[in-house]
N, C-alpha and C positions, 0 to 999 in steps of 0.2 A: 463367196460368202462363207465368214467362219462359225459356226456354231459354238458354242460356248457349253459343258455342262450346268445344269441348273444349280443354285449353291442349295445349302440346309436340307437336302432330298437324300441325301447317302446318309448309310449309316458310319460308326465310328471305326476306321481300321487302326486295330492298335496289337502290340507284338502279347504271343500269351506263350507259355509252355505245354507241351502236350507228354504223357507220360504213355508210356505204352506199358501192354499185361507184366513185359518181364521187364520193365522197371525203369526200362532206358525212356531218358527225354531227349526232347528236342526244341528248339524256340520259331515258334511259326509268326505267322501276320494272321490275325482274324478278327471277324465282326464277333465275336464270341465273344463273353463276357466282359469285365472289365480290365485293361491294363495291367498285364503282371498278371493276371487269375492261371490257375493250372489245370488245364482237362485232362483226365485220367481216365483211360478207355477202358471199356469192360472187353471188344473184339476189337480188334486189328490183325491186320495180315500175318501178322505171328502165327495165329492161332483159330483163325476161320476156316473151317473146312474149303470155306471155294476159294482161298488161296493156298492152302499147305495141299490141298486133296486127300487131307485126313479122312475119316469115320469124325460123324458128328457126335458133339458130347453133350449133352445135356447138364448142367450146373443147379438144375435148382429142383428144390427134394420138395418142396409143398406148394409146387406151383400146375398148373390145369393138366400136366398129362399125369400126374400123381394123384390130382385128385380124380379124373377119369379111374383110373386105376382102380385108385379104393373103392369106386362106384359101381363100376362094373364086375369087380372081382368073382362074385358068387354067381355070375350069369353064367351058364350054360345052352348053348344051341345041340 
């Protein structure tokens, strides 16, 4: 008995570009956006600590451990 996939159930694979932090692309196959669209990463193994085994950096100056910060600042134990 051969099974068949069922049709109109998958979604669309079509080729996109993918850019990485330092600039270089490449041309992949994805269900991601449309034909031709280009994803531009904000992490990739460039620059992940659990791939380089860097020291983690934090990038964003007014986002929740900044505002903890300001919030907390004048507390003393």
């Amino acid at each position: 008995m051969v099974e068949t996939m069922k049709k109109d159930i998958h979604p669309d694979y079509h080729e996109i570009t993918v850019v990485m932090t330092d600039g270089t692309e490449f041309a992949t196959r994805s269900t991601w956006g449309k034909p031709g669209d280009t994803l531009k990463l904000d992490v990739d193994p460039l620059t992940h600590p659990a791939w380089t085994g860097g020291p983690v950096q934090l990038r964003e100056s007014g986002g929740q451990v900044a505002r903890f910060n300001r919030r907390f600042a004048g507390l003393k134990l």
